[in-house]
Legacy VTK file of the C-alpha trace (Angstrom):
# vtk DataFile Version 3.0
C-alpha trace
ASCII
DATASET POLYDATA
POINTS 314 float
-10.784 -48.048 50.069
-12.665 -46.331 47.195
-9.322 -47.196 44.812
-10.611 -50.873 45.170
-14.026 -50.063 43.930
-14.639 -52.005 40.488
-14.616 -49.586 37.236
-18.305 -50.302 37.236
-19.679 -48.882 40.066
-17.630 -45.499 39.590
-19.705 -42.164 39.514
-21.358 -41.387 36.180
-19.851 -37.558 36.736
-16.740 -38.766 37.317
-16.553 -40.767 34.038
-18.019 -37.510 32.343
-14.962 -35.313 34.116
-12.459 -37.731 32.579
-13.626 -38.500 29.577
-14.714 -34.507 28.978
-18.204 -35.634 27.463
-21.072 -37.096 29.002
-23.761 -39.410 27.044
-26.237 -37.303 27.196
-23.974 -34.507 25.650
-24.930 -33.554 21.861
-23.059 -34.791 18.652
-20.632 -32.442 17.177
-21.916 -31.246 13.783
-19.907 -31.124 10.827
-19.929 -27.411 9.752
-17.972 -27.761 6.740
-19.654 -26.291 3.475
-19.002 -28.445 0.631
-20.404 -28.723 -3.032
-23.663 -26.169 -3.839
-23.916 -25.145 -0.720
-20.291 -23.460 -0.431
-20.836 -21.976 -4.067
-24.082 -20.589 -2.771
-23.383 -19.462 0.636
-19.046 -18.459 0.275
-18.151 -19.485 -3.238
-20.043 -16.722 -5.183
-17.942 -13.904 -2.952
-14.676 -15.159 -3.612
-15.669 -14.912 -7.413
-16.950 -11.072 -7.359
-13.459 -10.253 -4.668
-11.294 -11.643 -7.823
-13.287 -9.694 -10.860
-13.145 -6.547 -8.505
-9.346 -7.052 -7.927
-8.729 -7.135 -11.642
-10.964 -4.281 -12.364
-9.271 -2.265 -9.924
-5.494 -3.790 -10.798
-5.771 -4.090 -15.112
-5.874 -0.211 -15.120
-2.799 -0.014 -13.119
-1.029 -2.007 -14.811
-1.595 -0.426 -17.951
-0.763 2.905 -17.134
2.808 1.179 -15.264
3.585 -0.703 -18.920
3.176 2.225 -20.788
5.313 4.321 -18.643
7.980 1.833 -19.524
7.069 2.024 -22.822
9.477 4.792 -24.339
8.440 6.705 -27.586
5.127 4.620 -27.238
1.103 5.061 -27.488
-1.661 4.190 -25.367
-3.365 2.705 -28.202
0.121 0.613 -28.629
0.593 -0.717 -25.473
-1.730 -3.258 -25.200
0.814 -6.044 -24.765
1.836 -5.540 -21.149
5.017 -5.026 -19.997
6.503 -5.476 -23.962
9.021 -2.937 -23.026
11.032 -1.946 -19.674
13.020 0.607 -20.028
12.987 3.918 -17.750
13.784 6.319 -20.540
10.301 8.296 -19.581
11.192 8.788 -15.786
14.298 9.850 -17.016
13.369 12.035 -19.369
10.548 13.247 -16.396
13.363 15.114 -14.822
14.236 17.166 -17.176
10.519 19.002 -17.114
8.803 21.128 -15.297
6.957 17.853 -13.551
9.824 18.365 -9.905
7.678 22.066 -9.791
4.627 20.553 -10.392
4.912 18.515 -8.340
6.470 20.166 -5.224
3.375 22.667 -5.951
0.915 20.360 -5.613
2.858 19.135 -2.366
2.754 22.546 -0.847
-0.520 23.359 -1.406
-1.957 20.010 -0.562
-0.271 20.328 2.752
-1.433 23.359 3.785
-4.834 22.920 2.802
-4.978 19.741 4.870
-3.312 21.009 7.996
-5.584 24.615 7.350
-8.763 22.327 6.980
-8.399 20.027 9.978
-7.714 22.893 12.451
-10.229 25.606 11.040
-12.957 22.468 11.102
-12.170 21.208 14.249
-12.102 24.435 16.065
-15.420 25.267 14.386
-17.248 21.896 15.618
-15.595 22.301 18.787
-17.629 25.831 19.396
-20.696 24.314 18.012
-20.421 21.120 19.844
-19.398 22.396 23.191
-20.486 26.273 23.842
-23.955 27.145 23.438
-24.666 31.337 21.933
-27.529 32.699 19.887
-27.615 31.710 16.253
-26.166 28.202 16.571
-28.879 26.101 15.594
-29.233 28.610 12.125
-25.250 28.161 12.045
-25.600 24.380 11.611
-28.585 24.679 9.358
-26.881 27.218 6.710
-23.782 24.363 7.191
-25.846 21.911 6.506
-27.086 24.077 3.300
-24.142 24.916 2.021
-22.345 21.450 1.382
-25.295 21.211 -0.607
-23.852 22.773 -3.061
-20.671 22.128 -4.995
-18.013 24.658 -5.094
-17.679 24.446 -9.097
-21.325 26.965 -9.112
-18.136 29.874 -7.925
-15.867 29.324 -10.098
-16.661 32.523 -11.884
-17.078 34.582 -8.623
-13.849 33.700 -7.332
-12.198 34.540 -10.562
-13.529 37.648 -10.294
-13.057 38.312 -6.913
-9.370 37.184 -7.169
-8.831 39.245 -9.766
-10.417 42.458 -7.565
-7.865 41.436 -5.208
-5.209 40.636 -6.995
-5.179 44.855 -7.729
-5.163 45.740 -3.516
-3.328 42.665 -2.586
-1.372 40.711 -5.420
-0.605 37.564 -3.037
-4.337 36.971 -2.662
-4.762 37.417 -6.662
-5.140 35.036 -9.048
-1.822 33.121 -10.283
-0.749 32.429 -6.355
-1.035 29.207 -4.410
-2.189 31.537 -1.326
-5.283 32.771 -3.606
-5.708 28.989 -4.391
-5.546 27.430 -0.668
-7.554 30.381 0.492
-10.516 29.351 -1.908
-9.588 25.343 -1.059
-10.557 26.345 2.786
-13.418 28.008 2.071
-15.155 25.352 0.299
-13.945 22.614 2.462
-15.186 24.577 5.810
-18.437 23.697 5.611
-18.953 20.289 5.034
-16.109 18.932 7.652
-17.526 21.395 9.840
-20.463 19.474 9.459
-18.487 15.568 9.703
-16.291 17.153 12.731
-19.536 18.205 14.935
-20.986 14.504 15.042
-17.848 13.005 15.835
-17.846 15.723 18.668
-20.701 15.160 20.325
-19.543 11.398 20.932
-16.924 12.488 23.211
-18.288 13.339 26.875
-18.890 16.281 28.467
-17.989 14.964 31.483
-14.223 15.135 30.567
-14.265 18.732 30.078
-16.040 18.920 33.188
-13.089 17.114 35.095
-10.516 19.545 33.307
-12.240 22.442 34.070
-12.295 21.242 38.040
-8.517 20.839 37.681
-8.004 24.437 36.496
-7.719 23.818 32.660
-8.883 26.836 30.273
-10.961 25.904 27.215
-7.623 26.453 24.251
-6.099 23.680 27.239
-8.781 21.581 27.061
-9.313 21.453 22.854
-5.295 21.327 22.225
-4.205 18.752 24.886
-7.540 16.412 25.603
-10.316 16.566 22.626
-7.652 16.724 19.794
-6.197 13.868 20.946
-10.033 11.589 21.632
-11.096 12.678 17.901
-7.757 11.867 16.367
-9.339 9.151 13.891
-11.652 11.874 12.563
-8.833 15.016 12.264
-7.225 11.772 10.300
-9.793 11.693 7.576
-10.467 14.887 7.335
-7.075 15.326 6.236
-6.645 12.693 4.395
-9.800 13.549 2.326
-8.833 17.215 2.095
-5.516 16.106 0.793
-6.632 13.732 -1.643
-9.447 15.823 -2.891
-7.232 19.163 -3.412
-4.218 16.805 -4.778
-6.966 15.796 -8.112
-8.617 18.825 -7.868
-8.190 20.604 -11.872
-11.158 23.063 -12.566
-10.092 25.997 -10.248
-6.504 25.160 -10.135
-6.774 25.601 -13.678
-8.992 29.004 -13.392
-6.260 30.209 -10.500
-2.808 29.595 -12.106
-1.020 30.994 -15.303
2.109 30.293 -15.112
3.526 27.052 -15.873
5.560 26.768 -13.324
3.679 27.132 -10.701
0.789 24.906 -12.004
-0.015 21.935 -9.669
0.269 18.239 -10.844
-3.259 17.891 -12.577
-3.333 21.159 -14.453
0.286 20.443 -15.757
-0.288 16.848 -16.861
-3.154 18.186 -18.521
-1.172 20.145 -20.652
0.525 16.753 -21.979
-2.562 15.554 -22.492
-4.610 17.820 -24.054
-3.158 17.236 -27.515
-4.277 13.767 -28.468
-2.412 12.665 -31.445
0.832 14.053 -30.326
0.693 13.736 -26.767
3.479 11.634 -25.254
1.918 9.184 -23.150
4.891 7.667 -22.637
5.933 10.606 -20.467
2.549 11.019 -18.830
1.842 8.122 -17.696
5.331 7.940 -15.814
3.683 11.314 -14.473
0.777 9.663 -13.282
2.624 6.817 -11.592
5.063 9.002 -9.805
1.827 11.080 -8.742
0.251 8.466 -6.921
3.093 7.406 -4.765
2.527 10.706 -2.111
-1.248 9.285 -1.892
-0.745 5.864 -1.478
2.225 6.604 1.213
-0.412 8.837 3.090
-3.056 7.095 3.218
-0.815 3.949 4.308
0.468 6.410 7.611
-2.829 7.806 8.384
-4.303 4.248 7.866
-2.331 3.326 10.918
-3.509 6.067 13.193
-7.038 5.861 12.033
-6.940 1.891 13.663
-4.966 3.597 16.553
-7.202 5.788 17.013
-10.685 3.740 17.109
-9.206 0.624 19.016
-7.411 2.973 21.821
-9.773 1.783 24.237
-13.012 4.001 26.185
-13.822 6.043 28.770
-14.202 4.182 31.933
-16.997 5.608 34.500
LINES 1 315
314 0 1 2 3 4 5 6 7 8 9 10 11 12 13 14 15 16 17 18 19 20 21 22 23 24 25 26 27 28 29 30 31 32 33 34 35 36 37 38 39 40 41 42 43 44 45 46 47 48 49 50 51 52 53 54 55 56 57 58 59 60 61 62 63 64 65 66 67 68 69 70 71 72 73 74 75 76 77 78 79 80 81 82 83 84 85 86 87 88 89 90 91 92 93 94 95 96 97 98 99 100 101 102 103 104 105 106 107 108 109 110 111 112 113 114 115 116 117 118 119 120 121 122 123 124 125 126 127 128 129 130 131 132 133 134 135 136 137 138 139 140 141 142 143 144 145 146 147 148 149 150 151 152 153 154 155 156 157 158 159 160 161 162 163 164 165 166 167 168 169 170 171 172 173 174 175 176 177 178 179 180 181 182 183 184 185 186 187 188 189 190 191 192 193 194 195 196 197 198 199 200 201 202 203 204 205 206 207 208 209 210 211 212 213 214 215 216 217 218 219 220 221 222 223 224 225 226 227 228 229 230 231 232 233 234 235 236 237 238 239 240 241 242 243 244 245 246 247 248 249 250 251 252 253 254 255 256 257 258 259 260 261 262 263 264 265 266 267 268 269 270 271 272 273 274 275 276 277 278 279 280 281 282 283 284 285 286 287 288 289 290 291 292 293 294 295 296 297 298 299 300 301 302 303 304 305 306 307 308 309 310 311 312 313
């Protein structure tokens, strides 16, 4: 009977059910920005984005164009890309840049894998266990990344060179001596970085472990490691990154050539200005930034990993 009921008299919330609107339901608003107001509210940004992408991009393009620039100047390769022609990673090959390099490698490594575990044991102690002298072991932390490691430079000469007389692999000229004085400065402040990332992991995990029978070393190695992985990522990453650039005490530690990392030994090219070849260094430089920027890619994946897991359910 009610299919015989004029269109009329039909319900007002039927009409609305169909139709997916009501009257009495508001206009939609046009959102789109157009004219001043999208210069003023998006435009601008797009504008600084570009002039920061060529500030960032012109220099690396320079320094590609003049590695494929053979037997030429940095003052002479302002036209970009003029030239292409390998001859300077060719010629790369046939230097002491493969030891340089590998040295840099190995002590980069280390020092990365040295400063992740020796900081994350350290916050774990101070985050978890609670002895006499903590709160002054946090403070003189704290303290002591106040200070840059460059104010040593002359102590740990001298000190390396003390040691270098009882124990010649701790002396200077040796890439132990070197990431031995890399993990001493780095302790401190990712000590420091470590402990707050920590503390955001609950206690009430180890507390569950511990019920299960699990020993502290069991519950640091196989459960906290693995909840503050996007931390023990950047730690490493800026370990690695800052000892890969580091110069000033690489260049105080090491005298022979070839066992000089990549900064001190491109330095030597470049330390003679008018008869440098820059040709040859900058093909250093760009081969030098290919271990960073495939590192930073593969930890950049775990870091994301790491934060968008998922939580702790209560």
């Amino acid at each position: 009977m009610s299919a015989n009921l004029p269109a009329a008299t039909a319900s007002p919330d039927l009409a609305r059910g169909v139709s997916g609107r009501g009257d009495d339901a508001p206009p939609v608003r046009d959102v789109t920005l157009r004219g001043r107001r999208w210069w003023r509210e998006v435009g601008w940004r797009h504008v600084v984005g570009v002039v920061v992408i060529a500030y960032c991009v012109l220099p690396l393009l320079y320094v590609l164009s003049a590695s494929l620039n053979p037997g030429g100047t940095l003052t002479g390769s302002n036209n970009l890309f003029r030239t292409l022609d390998p001859a300077n990673y060719t010629e790369l090959f046939g230097t002491n840049f493969g030891y340089w390099l590998g040295n840099s490698l190995l002590v980069c490594t280390v020092t990365a894998i040295g400063t992740v575990l020796m900081g994350s044991a350290a916050a774990y102690a101070f985050s978890r266990f609670r002895f006499s002298g903590r709160r002054a072991s946090l403070t003189a932390l704290l303290l002591i990344q106040m200070f840059p490691q460059m104010l040593a430079v002359v102590a740990i000469f001298l000190l390396l060179l003390s040691l270098k007389e009882v124990f010649p692999v701790l002396g200077t000229n040796s890439h132990l001596a070197l990431i031995m004085v890399y993990l001493g400065g780095a302790l401190g402040v990712n000590t420091f970085l470590m402990y707050g990332f920590f503390n955001t992991v609950p206690r009430e995990i180890d507390e569950a472990a511990k019920i299960d029978g699990a020993s502290h070393g069991q519950i640091f190695w196989t459960i906290i490691l693995r909840l503050v992985a996007p931390i023990l990522a950047v730690v490493g990453l800026l370990s690695f990154v800052g000892t890969y650039g580091e110069f000033i005490i690489a260049k105080v530690v090491l005298q022979d050539v070839q066992k000089f990392t990549l900064a001190v030994g491109l330095y030597q090219w470049a330390s003679d200005e008018r008869n440098a070849p820059w040709g040859l260094f900058a093909a250093g430089a760009v081969l030098a930034a290919i271990p960073i920027i495939l590192l930073f890619l593969f930890l950049q994946r775990y870091i994301v990993s790491g934060l968008t897991a998922g939580s702790v359910k209560g």
